[in-house]
N, C-alpha and C positions, 0 to 999 in steps of 0.2 A: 598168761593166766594159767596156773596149772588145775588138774585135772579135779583135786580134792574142793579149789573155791566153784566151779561149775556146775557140780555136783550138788553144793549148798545151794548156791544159787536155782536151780531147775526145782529142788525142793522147795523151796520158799513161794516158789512161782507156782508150784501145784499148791501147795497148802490155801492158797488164796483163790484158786479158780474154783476151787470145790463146792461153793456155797452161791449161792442167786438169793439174794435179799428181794425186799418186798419191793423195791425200785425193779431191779431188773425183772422180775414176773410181771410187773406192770409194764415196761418198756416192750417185754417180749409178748402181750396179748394183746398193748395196742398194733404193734410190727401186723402180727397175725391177723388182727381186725383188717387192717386197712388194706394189706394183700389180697383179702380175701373180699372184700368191696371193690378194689379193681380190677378183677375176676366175672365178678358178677356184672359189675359195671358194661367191661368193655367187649364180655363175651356174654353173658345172661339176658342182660335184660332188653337188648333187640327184639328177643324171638317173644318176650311178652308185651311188645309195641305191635300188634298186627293190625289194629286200629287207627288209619291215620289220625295225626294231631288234629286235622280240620274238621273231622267227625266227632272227634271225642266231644262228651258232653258233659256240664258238670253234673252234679247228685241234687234231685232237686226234690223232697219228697212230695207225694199225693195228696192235697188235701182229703177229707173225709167227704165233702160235697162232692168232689170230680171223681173220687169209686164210687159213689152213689151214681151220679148221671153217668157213667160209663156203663156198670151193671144195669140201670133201667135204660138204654137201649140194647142191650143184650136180655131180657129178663123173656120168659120163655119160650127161647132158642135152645134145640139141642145139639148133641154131637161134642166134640171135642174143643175146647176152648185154649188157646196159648197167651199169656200174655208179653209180649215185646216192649222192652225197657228196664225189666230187671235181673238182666245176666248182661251177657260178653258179646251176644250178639252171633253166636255162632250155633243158632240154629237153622238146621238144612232142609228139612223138608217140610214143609208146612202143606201139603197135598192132600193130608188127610183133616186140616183144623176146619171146622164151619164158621170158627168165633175166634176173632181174634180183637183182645185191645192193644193199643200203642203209645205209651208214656214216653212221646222221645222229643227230643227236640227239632227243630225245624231244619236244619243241617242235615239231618239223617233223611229225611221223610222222602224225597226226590227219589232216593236211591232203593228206597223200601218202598214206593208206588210198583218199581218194575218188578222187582221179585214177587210183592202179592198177586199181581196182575200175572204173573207167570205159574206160579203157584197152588193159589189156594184154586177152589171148584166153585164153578158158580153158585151154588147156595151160600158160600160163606159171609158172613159181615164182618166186616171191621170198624171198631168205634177207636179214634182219637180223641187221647185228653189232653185239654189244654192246648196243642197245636194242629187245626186241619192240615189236609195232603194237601200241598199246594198249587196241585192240578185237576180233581180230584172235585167232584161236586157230589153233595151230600145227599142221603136220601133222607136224612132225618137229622136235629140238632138237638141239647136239650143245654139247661142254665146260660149263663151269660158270662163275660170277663173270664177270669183265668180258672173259672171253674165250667166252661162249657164245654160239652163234649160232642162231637160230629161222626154219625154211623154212614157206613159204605158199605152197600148193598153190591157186592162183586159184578153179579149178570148186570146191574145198572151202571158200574161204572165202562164194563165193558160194552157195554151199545153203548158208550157216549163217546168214548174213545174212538171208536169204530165209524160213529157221524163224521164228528172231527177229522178223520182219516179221508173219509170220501168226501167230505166238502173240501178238503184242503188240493185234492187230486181235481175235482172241478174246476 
C-alpha cells in the first residue's frame, strides 16, 4: 500500500471521529452515571450504614393524639427537653436533658434504657410514645392502644433497678 492511499485513508478516519452524536452523549453519561454509582456503591455508602440493619426502624409518623399525651406528661417540667426518634441517632450527651421523649421503636428501646440510665440526672423524665421500655416500670401512663404514652421518672427507675439488683444478689 503506498504512502499517498494511507494518508487518505488516516484522513477519512479523522474526519469521522470528530463529531459525538446525541447517541454517543448519551452512551457516554450513562458510562459515567453508572461508574459513578459503583463508586459510591462499593466505597460510600458503608460509612453511611452506621446503624445496624436490626435497629433500623421504618418512618412511622406521630399521631396528633400521642404528641398530645406525650406533652401532657411532660407539661410543666422545666430545663432542657430532647426529643429521640427524629434524627440518626447520634446524639452524645444527654447529661444535661431533664425531659426527654422517645418515638422509637421497640428494637431500639433495650439499648436506650442503658444510655438514659447512664446519662441523664435524676430529675429527668422520659415519656415513650407508643412503645414502653421494656424493662422499665412507669411512673405514670396516659391514652390507650397505639396512642398511649408511658413517663419515667429517672430517680424511680433507678431505685427499682437497684431493688432488682439486691434481691437478685439474695
Amino acid at each position: 500500500m503506498d504512502t499517498e492511499r494511507l494518508d487518505e485513508l488516516a484522513a477519512e478516519l479523522q474526519g469521522k471521529n470528530q463529531t459525538v452524536g446525541g447517541w454517543g452523549l448519551m452512551q457516554l453519561a450513562a458510562g459515567s452515571g453508572l461508574a459513578a454509582y459503583a463508586v459510591w456503591a462499593g466505597v460510600l455508602a458503608p460509612g453511611f450504614r452506621r446503624v445496624p440493619l436490626r435497629l433500623q426502624v421504618p418512618y412511622l409518623p406521630s399521631s396528633t393524639q400521642q404528641v398530645e399525651n406525650v406533652m401532657s406528661l411532660l407539661k410543666g417540667r422545666s430545663g432542657k427537653m430532647v426529643d429521640l426518634g427524629s434524627g440518626d441517632g447520634r446524639i452524645v450527651n444527654l447529661c444535661d436533658c431533664n425531659n426527654v421523649s422517645v418515638f422509637l421503636a421497640p428494637s431500639v428501646l433495650p439499648f436506650l434504657e442503658t444510655k438514659l440510665l447512664a446519662e441523664l440526672p435524676d430529675e429527668a423524665r422520659v415519656v415513650s410514645g407508643r412503645f414502653p421500655f421494656p424493662t422499665w416500670t412507669p411512673t405514670s401512663s396516659v391514652g390507650e392502644g397505639i396512642n398511649q404514652s408511658w413517663a419515667y421518672d429517672i430517680k424511680s427507675v433507678r431505685q427499682i433497678e437497684q431493688n432488682k439488683a439486691e434481691r437478685h444478689l439474695e
